[in-house]
C-alpha positions in Angstrom: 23.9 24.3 -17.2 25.7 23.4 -13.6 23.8 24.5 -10.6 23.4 23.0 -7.2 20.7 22.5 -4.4 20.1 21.0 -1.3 18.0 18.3 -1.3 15.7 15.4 0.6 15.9 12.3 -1.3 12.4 10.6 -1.8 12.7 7.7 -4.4 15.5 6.0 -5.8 14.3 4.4 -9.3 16.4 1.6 -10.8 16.2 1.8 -14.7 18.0 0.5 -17.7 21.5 0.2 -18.6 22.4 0.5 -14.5 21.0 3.8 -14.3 18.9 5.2 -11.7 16.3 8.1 -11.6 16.3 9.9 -8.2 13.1 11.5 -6.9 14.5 14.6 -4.9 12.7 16.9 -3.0 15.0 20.5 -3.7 15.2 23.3 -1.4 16.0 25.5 -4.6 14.5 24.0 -7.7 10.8 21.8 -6.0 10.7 18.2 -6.4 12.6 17.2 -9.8 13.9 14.3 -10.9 17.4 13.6 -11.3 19.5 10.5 -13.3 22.5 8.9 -11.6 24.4 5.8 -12.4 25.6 5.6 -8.8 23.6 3.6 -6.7 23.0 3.9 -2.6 25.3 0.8 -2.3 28.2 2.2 -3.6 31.2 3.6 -0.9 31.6 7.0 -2.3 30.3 10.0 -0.9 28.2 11.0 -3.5 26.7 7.4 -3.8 25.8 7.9 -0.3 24.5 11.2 -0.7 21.5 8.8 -3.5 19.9 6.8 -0.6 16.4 7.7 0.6 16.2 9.8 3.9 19.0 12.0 3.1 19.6 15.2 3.3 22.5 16.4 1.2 23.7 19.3 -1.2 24.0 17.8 -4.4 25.5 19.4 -8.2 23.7 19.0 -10.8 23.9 19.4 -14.7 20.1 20.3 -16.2 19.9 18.9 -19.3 17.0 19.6 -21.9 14.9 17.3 -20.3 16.2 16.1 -16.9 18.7 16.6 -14.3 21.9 14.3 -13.9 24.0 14.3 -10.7 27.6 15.6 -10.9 28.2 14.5 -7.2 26.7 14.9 -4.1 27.5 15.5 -0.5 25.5 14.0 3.0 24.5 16.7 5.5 22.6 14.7 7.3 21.1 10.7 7.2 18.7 10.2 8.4 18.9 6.2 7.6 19.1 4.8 11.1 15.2 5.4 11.4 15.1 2.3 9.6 16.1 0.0 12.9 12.5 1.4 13.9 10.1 -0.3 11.9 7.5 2.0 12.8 9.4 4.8 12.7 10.6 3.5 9.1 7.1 3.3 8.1 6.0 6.3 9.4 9.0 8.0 7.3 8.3 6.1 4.4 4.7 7.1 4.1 5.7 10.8 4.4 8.4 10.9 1.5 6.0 8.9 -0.6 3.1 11.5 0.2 5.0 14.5 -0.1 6.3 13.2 -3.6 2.1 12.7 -4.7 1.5 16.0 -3.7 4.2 18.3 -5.1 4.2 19.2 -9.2 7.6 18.8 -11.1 10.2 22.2 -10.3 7.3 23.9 -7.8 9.5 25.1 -5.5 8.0 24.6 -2.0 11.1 26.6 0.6 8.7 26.2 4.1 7.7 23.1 2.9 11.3 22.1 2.6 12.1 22.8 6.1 9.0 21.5 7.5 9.9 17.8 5.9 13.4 18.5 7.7 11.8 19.1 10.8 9.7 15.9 10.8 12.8 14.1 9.8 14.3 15.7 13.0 11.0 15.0 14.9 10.9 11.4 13.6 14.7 10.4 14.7 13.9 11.5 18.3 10.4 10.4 18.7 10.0 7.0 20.9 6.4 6.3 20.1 3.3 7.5 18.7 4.6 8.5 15.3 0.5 9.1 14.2 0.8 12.6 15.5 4.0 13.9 14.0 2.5 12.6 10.6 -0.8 14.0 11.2 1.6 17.5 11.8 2.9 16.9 8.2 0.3 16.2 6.5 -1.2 19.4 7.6 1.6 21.9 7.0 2.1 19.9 3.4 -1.7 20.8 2.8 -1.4 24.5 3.7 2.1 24.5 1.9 1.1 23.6 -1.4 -3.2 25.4 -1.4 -5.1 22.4 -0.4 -6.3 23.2 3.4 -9.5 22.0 4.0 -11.6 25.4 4.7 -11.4 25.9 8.3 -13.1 29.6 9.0 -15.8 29.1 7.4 -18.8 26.6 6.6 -18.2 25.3 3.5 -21.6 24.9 2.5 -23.3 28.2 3.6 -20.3 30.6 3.8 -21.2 31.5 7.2 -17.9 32.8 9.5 -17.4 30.0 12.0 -17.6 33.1 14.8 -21.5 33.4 14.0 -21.7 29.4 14.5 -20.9 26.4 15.8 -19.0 23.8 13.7 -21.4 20.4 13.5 -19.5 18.0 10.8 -16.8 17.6 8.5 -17.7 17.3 5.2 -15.4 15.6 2.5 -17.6 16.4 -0.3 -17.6 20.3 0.1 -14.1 20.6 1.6 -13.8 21.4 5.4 -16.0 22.4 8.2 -20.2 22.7 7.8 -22.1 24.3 10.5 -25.3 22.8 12.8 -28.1 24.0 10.0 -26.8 23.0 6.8 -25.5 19.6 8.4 -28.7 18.8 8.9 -30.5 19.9 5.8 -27.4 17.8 4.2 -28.0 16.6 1.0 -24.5 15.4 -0.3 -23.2 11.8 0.0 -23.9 11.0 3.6 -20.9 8.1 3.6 -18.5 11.7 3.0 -19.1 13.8 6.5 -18.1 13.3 9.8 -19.1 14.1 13.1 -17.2 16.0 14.9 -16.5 15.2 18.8 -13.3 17.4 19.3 -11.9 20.3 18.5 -10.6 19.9 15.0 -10.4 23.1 14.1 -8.1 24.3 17.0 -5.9 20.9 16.1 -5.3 21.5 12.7 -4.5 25.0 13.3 -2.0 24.3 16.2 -0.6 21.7 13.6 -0.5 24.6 10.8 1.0 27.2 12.7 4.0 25.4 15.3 7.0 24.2 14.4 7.8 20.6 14.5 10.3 21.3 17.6 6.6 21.9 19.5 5.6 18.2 18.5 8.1 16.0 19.8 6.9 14.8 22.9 3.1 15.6 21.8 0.6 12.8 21.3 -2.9 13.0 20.7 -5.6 10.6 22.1 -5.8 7.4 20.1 -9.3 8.4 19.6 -8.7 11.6 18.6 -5.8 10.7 15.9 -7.3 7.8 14.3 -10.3 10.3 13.7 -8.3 12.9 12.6 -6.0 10.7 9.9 -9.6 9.0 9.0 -11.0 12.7 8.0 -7.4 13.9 6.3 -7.0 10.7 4.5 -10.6 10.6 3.1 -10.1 14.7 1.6 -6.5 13.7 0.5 -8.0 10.6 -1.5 -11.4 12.7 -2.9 -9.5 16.0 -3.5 -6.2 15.3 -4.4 -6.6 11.6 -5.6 -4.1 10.3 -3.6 -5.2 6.9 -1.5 -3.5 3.6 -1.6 -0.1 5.0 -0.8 2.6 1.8 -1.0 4.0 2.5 2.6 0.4 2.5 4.4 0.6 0.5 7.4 -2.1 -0.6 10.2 -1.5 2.7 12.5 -2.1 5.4 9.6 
């Protein structure tokens, strides 16, 4: 079968016999792997069209078991972000999450565009990359069902209108209130404090578009918090920690 999509390439994948195994994040199809034997180092458009941080619209033949590229076309590179190392970081770490968290052909539409609009965001951003990725990570979260529980304590149940938010807690998944934190009896090392207003963050982050980020940055205080507190759910939740593209200011 010949269909066609556009796509966000996340990983290329050198394998045997000169091929390679693209890791593409589809607008139509979810993230799905795809074979080539063209390489991002070739001259051709469609080799182009292979290279991590591009956008492109791409045919495809689906085969019983994987996709194989027919050709391939750029919209839009987004390879100059590499002259920024920390805007080349901060990119890399966000293909490489968003590849952890999606399943094989779950199509993810808004999520699709919100990784566009990061890519945008990313390109024009000067410094302070943190906050655009904490953005991400939150819209990838709600995307894809893994939000930690904002509107209510996650221990009790109780609406957070009839109290006031004390901790964060890892262990039971988002937001405890002022009695249960301190009757806690879960793994003390897995709650935080909190000394800002996380829940109004994260649900500014949820619900704007990336175009309301771009000349936003958070306190350092604030964001290294905030990523400390996302990155500890992401890695006892979703078991994804250690990411290869990790660097000092995530």
């Amino acid at each position: 079968m010949i269909t066609d999509t556009e796509g966000i390439i996340l990983k290329q994948v050198k394998t045997v016999n000169g091929r390679t195994m693209l890791v593409m994040f589809s607008r139509k199809f979810g993230k799905i792997s795809v074979g080539t034997n063209l390489t991002g180092a070739g001259k051709n458009k469609s080799a182009l069209a292979t290279r991590p941080f591009t956008y492109g619209e791409y045919e495809l033949f689906k085969g019983r078991d994987v996709y194989n590229l027919n050709s391939g076309r750029v919209i839009k590179s987004y390879f100059d972000i590499g002259d920024d190392l920390d805007k080349y970081m901060a990119a890399s770490y966000v293909l490489e999450l968003t590849d952890r968290l999606l399943m094989e052909e779950d199509p993810q539409p808004k999520l699709f565009g919100d990784l566009q609009g990061f890519m945008e965001a990313i390109e024009k951003r000067s410094r302070k990359a943190d906050t655009l990725i904490l953005a991400y990570i939150v819209k990838a979260l709600e995307a894809t069902g893994t939000m930690p529980e904002l509107e209510s304590c996650a221990c009790c149940g109780r609406p957070r209108g009839s109290h006031k938010a004390s901790r964060f807690s890892t262990e039971d998944g988002g937001i405890i209130c002022r009695d249960c934190a301190e009757e806690y009896i879960g793994d003390k090392s897995l709650i935080y404090q909190i000394d800002f207003d996380i829940i109004n963050i994260l649900s500014f982050f949820k619900n704007e578009p990336f175009s309301r980020f771009e000349k936003l940055a958070l306190e350092d205080r604030v964001s290294d918090r905030l990523m400390e507190i996302l990155k500890g759910y992401m890695a006892y939740h979703l078991d994804i920690s250690d990411l290869k593209s990790e660097f000092i200011n995530i």
